[in-house]
N, C-alpha and C positions, 0 to 999 in steps of 0.2 A: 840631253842627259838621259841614261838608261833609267829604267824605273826599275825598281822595289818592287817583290811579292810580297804581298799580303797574303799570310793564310789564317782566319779568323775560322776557330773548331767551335761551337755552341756544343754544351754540356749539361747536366742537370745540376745545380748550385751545390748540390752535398757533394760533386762528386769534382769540385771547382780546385781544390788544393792538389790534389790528385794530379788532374791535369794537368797543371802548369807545371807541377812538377817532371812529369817528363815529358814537357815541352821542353825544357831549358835542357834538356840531353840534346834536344834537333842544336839548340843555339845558344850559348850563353848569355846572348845579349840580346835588344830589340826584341823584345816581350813585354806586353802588358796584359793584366788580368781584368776583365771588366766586369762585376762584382756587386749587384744591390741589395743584397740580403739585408744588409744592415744599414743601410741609408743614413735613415734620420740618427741613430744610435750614433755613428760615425760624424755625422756633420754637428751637431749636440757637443758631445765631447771634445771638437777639437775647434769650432767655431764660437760654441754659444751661441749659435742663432737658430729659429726655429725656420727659415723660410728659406726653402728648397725650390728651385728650378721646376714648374710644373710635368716636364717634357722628364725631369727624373722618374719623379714621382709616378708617371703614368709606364716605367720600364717594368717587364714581366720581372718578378723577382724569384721565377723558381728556374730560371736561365740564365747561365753565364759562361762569358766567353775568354777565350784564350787568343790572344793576340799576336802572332809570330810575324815577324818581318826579315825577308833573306836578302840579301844582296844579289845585283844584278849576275854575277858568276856560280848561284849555288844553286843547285837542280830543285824545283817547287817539289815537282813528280815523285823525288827520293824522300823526300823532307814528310813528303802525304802519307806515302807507303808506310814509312817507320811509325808514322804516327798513329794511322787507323792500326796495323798491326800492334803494338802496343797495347793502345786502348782496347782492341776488345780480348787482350792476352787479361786487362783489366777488368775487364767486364765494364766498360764506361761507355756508356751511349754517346754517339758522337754524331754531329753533322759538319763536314768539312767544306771551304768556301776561299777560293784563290782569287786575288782581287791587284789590281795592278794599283803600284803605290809610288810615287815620284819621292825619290828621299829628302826633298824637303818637306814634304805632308807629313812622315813617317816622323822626324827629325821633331817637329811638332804638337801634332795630332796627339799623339802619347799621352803629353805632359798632361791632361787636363784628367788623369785617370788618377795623377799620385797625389793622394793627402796629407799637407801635417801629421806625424802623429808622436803622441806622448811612448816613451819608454824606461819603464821602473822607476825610480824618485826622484831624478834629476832631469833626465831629458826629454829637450823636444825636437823631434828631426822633421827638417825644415824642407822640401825642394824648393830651390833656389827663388821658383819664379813664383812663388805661391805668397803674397802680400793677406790673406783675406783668414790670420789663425790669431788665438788668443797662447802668448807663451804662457800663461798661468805661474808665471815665476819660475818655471824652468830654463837651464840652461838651452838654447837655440843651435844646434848644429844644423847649418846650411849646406845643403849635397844638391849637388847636378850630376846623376849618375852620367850623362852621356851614352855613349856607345857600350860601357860598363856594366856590367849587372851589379843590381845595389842601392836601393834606397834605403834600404833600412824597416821598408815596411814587413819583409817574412818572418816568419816565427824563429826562423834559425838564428837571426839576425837579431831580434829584440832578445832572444834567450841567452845570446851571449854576452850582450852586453848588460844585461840585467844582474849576470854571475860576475864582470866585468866590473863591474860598480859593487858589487857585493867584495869583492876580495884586493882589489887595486886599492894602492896607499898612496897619500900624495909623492910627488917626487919620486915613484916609479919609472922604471924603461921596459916599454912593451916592445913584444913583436908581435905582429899578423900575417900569418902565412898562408899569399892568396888572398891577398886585402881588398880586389877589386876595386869597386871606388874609392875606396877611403874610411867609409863609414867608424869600422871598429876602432883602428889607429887615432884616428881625427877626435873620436870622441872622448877617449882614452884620455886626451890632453885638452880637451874642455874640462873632463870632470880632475884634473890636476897632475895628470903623468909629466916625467921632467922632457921627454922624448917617446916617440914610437918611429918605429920600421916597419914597413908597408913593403911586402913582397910579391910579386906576382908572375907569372911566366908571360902572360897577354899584355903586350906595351900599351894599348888602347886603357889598359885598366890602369897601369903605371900612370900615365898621361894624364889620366880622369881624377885620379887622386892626387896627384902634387897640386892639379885646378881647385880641389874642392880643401887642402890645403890652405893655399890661398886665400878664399874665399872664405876661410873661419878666421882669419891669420893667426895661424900656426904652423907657416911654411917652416921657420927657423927652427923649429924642431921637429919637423916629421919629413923624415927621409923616405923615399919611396924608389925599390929596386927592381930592376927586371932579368929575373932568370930564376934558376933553383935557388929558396932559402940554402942548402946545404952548401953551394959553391960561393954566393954573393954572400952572406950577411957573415960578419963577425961580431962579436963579444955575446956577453952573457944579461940576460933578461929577468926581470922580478914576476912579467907576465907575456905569458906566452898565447896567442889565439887563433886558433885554425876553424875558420866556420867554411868547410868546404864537404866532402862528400866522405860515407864512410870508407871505403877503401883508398882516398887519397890519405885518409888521418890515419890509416892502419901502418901505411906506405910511409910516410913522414916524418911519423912517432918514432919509430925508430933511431933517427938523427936528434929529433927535438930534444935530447936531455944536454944535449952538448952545449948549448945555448941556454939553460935555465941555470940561476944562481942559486944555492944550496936550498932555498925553502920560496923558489917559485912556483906558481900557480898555472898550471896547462890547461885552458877552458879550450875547449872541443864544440863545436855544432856542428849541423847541415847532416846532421846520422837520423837517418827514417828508423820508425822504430821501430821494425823487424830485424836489423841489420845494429842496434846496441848491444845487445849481448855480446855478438862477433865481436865487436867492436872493442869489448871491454874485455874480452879474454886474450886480443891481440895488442891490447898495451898492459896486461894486468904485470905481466914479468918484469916490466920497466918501471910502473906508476898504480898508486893507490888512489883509485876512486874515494875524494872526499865530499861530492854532491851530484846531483842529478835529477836535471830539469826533463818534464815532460810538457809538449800542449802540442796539440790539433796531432798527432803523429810524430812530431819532433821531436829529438832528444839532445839533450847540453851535458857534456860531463864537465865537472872540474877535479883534478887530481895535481897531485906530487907525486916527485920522482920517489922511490924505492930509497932507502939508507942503504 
């Protein structure tokens, strides 16, 4: 079996979000962030327990790392370049470190980086393999991102579904455009949607999310397609969710009204928040910003189309 790069970048922890963020330009997928800043805050909240791994406990907490994994066919050397370039267009201190990785270790080794974690008043997002969480009387959506980008733990990702649950009526029909794993869809029909549509161009993503489907049972009503929303998906939506990137939302909006039912709801994420304002003057002609989520740099819009 060919082995896996590992390129693992150590950064300074304030400057941890940053990074990963344009890590995931190098790769969509096969990323993990390794992160102790908040430890015990993080294991408290989602375990109840006060008693931590000694060997955590002793990790440098003003260091963290960025975990990238490529496939045997994708050049390490182009993946470094882009990366130290970037970084220091960021100004982000970096130390980079190529490490040979057999894709079953990769496949793995990950998983023990993703925690439980609560999101806004109902949910709790579960990876799959993780037994050792207190649901606190929330609803439990269970996700195996896989190969997929997507657990649910990014700010883009809680902020949408947090507006998601604020505006969704029971017995709604969502769509997610660029659903990746599953996350937004899937949850959508835990907290009471009658259907959602999971759209994606990467079939790795497709694939990941009819599993994690499955795995909530709520395959009978979540359909999950592979190509352009604009070409595959028909009929019309009460909500509509794009947490992808601002110039894909700027690109997409444009189609999206064709699909929303006369007073559906467009929640927006995954827009850095240098790139909202663009963002909102390049759907303002279509749709009326009616709220507007901020945290750690992220921004969530929700609007309606224009009368």
């Amino acid at each position: 079996m060919e082995s896996w790069t590992e390129i693992k970048i150590a950064v300074n922890a304030k400057d941890i979000d940053r990074a990963g963020d344009i890590a995931n330009v190098v790769v969509p997928y096969g990323i993990y962030i390794e992160d102790y800043t908040a430890l015990e805050q993080e294991v408290q909240e989602i375990a109840h327990i006060d008693l931590i791994d000694e060997d955590l406990l002793k990790k440098d907490r003003s260091v963290a790392y960025v975990h990238i994994y490529l496939e045997p066919d994708v050049s390490p050397n182009e993946a470094v370049a882009f990366l130290s370039e970037r970084y220091n267009a960021e100004g982000i201190e970096h130390k980079i470190e190529l490490l040979d990785c057999a894709e079953e270790d990769w496949r793995n080794n990950w998983k023990k980086y993703f925690n439980p974690i609560a999101v806004g008043e109902k949910l709790l997002i579960r990876p799959s393999w993780r037994d050792d969480y207190d649901p606190q009387g929330r609803i439990v959506l269970n996700i195996d991102p896989g190969l997929a980008f997507g657990t649910g733990s990014h700010e883009t990702t809680r902020l949408c579904l947090e507006m998601c649950e604020k505006y969704m009526k029971k017995g709604d029909k969502v769509l997610d455009v660029g659903c990746g794993s599953g996350v937004l869809g899937i949850a959508s029909l835990l907290m009471g949607a009658e259907s959602a549509v999971g759209v994606d161009i990467d079939d790795v993503a497709v694939r990941t999310a009819k599993e994690n489907a499955e795995i909530n049972n709520v395959a009978d009503r979540f359909t999950a397609i592979c190509g352009s929303f604009t070409d595959k998906v028909t009929g019309k939506y009460d909500i509509v969710l794009a947490n992808i990137v601002a110039d894909a939302i700027m690109f997409l909006s444009k189609g999206v009204k064709d699909f929303m039912k006369d007073d559906a709801v467009y929640i927006m994420s995954g827009i850095i928040d240098t790139r909202a304002e663009e963002v909102k003057e390049s759907i303002g002609k279509d749709f009326d910003i009616i709220e507007e989520h901020l945290e750690k740099g992220w921004v969530c819009l929700a609007a309606k189309a224009k009368k």
